[in-house]
C-alpha positions, 0 to 999 in steps of 0.5 A: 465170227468178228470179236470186237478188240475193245470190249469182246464182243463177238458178232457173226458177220451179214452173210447171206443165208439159203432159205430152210426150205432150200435142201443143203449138199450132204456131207459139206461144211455149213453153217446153220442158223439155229435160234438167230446163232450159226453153227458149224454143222454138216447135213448126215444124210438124204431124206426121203422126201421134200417135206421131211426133217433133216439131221445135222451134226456139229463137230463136237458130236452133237445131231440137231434134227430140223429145217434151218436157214444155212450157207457156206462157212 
């Protein structure tokens, strides 16, 4: 995060994101678009299938259970 020394303001720099149908590595360091904000997460597991959801977790404990876009922090 870029955070502007006049007024505060922070903003996520462009980076370039993997599209939420491509699958993460599990158990790295990501940063997951939810709802237009990134946020530290690692992906919990495998899934069974393609089509599945998948489970991630902040590093406050939170699980986010869903498809996002993502890259490497």
């Amino acid at each position: 995060m870029h955070t502007c020394p006049a007024c505060g303001h922070s903003s996520a720099p462009a980076v370039h994101l993997n599209t939420a149908g491509d699958l993460p590595p599990v158990d790295c360091p990501l940063l997951i678009s939810v709802n237009g904000e990134l946020f530290r997460a690692r992906r919990t597991g495998f899934i069974e299938g393609r089509d599945r959801q998948m489970e991630y977790e902040t590093p406050d404990g939170e699980k986010l259970l869903g498809r996002f876009e993502w890259t490497y922090p």
